[in-house]
N, C-alpha and C positions, 0 to 999 in steps of 0.2 A: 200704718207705717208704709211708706213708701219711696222704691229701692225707685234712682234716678237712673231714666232709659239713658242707654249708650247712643241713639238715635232713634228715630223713626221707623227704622228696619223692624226694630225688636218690639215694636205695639206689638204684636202679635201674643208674645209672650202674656204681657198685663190681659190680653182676653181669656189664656188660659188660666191664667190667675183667679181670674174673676168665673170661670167654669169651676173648677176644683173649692174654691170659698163657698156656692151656690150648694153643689155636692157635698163638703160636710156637713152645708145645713140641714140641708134636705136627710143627712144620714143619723143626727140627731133626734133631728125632731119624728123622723121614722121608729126611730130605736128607742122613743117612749112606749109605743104600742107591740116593734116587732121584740123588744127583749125583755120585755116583761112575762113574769113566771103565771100570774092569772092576771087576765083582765077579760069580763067579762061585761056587756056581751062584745064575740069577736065582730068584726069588719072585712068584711068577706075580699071590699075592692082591695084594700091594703094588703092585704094576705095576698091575693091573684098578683099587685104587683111588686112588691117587696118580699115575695120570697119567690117568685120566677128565676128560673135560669137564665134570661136576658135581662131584666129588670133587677133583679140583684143584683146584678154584675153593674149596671148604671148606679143604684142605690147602695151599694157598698158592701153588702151581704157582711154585716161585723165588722169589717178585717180590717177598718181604717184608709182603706187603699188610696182613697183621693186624696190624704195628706200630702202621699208622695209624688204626685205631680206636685203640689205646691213645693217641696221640697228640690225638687228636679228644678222647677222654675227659679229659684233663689240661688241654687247653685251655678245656673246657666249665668244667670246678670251678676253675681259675683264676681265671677271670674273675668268678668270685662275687666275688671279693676287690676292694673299692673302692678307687681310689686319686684322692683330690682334692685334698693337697696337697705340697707340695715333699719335706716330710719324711717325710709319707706316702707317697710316689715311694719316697724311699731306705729307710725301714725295709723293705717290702718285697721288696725286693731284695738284701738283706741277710741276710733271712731267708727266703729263698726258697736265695740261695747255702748256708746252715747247712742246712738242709733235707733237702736234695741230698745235703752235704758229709758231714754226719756217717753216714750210711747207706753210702754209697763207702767212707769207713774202713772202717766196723765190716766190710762186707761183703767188701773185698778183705784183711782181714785174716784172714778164714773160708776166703778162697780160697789163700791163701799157710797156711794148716792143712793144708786138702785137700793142695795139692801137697809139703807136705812129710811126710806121713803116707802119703798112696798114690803121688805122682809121675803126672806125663801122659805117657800112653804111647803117646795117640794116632797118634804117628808112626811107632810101632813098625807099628799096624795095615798098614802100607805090606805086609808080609808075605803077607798076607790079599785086600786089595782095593788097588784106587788111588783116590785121593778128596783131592785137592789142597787142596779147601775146609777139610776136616777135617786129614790129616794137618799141615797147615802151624802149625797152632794152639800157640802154647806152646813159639816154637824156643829162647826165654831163662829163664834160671829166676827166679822171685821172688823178689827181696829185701825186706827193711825198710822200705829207702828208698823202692823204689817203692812201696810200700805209705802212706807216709808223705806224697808226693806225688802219688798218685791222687787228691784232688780237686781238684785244682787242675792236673792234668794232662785228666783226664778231662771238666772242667766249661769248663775253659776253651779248653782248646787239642785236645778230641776226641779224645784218645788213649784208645784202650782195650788196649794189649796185657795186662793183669791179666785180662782177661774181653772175647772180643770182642763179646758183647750191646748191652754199655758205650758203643759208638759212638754209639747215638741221644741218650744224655745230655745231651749237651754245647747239642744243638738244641735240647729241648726244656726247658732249663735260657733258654739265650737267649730261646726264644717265650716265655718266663713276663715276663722282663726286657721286650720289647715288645709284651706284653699291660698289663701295668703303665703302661707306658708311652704307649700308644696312650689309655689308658682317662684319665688325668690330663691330655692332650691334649685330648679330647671331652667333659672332663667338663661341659662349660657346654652341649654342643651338646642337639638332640632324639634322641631311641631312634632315631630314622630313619636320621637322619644318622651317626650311631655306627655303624649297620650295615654301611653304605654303605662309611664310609672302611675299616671294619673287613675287611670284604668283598673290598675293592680291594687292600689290603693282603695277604691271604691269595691272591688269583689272581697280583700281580705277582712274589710270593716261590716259588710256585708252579716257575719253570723255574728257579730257581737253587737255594733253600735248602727241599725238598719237608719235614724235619719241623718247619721252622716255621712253613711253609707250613698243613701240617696240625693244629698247635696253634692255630694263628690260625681256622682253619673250626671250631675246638670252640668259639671263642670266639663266633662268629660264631651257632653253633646253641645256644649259652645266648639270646644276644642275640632269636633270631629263637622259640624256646622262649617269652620272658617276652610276643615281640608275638602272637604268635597263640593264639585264645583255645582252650579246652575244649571241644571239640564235634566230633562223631560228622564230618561233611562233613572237618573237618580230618585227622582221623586217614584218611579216606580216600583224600584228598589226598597225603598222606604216606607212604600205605601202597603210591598208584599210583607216585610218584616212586623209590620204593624197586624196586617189580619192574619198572620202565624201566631203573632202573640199572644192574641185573643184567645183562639181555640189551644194555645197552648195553657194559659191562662184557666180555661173552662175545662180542662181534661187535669191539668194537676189540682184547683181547688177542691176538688172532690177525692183524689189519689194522694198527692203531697201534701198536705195543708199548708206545711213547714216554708216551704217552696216557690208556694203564692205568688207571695209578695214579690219576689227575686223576678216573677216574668212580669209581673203586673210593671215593675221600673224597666224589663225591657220595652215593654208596649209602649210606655209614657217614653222614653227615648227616642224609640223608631217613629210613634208618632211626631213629635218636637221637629225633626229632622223631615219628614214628607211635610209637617206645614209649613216650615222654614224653605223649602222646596219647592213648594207648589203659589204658584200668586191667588187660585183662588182662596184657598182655606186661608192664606196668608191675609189675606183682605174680609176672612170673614171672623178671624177671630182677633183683626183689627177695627172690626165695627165701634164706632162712638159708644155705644149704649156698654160694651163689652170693657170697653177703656173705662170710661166711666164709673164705672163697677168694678174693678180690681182698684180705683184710687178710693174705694170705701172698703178693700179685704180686708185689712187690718181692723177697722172698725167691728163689722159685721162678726168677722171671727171672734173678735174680742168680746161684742155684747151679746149674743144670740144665745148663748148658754145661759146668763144669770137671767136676763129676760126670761128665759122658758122657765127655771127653777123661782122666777119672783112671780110675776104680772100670769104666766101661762099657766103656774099654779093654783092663782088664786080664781083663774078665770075655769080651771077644772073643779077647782070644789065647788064654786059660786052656781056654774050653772048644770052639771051632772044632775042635781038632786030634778030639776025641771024638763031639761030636755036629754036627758040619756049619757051617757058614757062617751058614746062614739060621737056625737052631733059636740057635746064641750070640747070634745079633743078635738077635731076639727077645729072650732070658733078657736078655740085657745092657738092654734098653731097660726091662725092665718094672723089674729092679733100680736102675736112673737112677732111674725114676718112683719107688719106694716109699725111696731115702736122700734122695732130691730133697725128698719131702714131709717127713720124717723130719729133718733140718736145717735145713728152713726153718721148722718146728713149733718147735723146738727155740732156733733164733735170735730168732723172734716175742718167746718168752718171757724172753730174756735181751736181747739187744745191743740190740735194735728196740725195746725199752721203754726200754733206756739212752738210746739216741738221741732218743728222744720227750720225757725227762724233760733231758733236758740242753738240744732245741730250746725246751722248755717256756721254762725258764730265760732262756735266752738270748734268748728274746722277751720276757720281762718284762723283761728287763736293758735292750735297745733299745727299749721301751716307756717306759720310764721315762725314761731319757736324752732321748728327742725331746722326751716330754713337759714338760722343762724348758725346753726352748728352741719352745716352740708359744706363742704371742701369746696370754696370757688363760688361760694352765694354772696 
């Protein structure tokens, strides 16, 4: 699914996109081996680099933390989106929910294929290793129905048993709804003031509701992007906030746990803002191969998980018994990666262009409707 650039400036953006999608795979398919309770025998490399205090910190070390750029990111291009009047309020959100909705279909009807064509075997792996987070996955089977109400299960009420990736949806589905919201609120106020309340709102959401918490800080580094100007002193500025956060980052996740996360979306802020800043980073996470790759996130986020629990499953039982533990996990992962891409190239060109041409529609359709009832249309 994919949110339409404001312009050419914001490529930039879809490359980080396509960095944070890459990182939760890579934290997945790590976190068969790293959180499992026995898996024997160990893998010396994976351990050297998945539990390093540098390499962690890139691999995720648990804690989710790459969602929240993606989170950061949604909220940033959101809020390009104006909302100044009542009606203006409700189309939005409207189409914000189809948006969503019809991507959730197409895509848990992909996944209820997968499982009916290979089955999740996941649980079988119990045989092999123990890893609760994993085998638990997938204890009921797919139906229609569910499939039928996955967005409206998924968007509204956060269930994800179809896909558990699926959980962040439902929050960042809401932070669009009061990004919208907030923005029709302040629409009379000053850039300052707009920050401010925007600001307030993203810290107080902060301990209760963390991904709308983090949608609202994308909001906030569009906001804080449009007030600081082009120039060399800023990006410097930006670039020291950014390696403060880090080592703030690496001295609270061992001290705060709690807390983490709280600098880890300052770091993703302060960075957003040094490459919004700088033309080289701007141009290198506006690379073609990078764009390219954030218009398959939705995809890849969507399949890489029941892949691993279908096809990566079968390919750990099939070949462990012949060549070892460690060498099937390997083959199995890299097989994830190459149907992973393979399916989602595949969906791009089929259901994701149906979804696209049907949102099309159904934006001109609530276009037109409002526009009759707008004072002066």
């Amino acid at each position: 699914m994919n949110q339409r650039k404001d312009s050419k400036y914001f490529l930039y953006v879809d490359g980080l996109k396509a960095v944070a999608c890459l990182m939760i795979v890579c934290y997945h398919y790590l976190a068969l081996y790293r959180d499992a309770v026995v898996f024997n025998p160990s893998i010396p490399w994976v351990d050297r680099f998945a539990f390093s205090p540098v390499f962690g910190f890139l691999t995720d070390s648990g804690q989710g933390f790459w969602n929240y750029l993606f989170f950061i990111a949604s909220g940033f291009l959101i809020s390009g989106k104006k909302t100044r009047t009542v009606l203006n309020l409700v189309k939005n959100c409207l189409m914000r929910f189809f948006r969503f909705a019809l991507p959730l279909l197409f895509s848990c009807a992909v996944i209820w294929l997968i499982s009916t064509v290979f089955g999740f075997h996941n649980s079988e792996t119990s045989s092999l290793f123990e890893n609760p987070w994993f085998q638990t996955a997938y204890r009921n089977p797919i139906t229609i129905l569910d499939i039928i109400r996955a967005p409206v299960d998924v968007l509204l009420f956060g269930r994800s048993q179809i896909n558990s990736p699926y959980w962040v949806i439902s929050g960042m589905f809401y932070a669009s709804l009061l990004i919208y919201f907030l923005q029709f609120l302040t629409r009379s106020l000053s850039d300052t003031w707009r920050l401010v309340i925007f600001l307030a709102a993203a810290v107080c959401l902060f301990f209760c509701k963390k991904v709308i918490s983090a949608c609202l800080f994308g909001a906030v580094t569009r906001q804080l992007s449009d007030l600081l100007s082009v120039n060399r002193k800023t990006s410097g500025i930006t670039l020291f906030f950014s390696i403060l956060s880090i080592f703030l980052y690496m001295w609270v996740i061992y001290r705060r746990p709690n807390f983490a996360v709280f600098f880890f979306i300052c770091f993703f802020v302060a960075f957003f803002l040094f490459v919004d800043k700088t033309q080289p980073a701007k141009k290198l996470f506006s690379s073609r191969f990078l764009v390219w790759l954030s218009s398959l996130s939705w995809e890849i986020y969507s399949f890489h998980w029941p892949i691993l629990c279908s096809v990566g499953s079968l390919f750990l039982l099939s070949l462990s018994p012949h060549l070892g533990l460690p060498v099937a996990y390997g083959l199995s992962c890299l097989t994830c990666v190459f149907l992973t891409l393979l399916i989602s190239i595949l969906y791009h060109h089929s259901l994701a262009k149906l979804s696209s041409d049907l949102n099309a529609k159904i934006n001109a359709m609530l276009s037109n409707t409002f526009s009759k009832h707008t004072p002066g249309a």
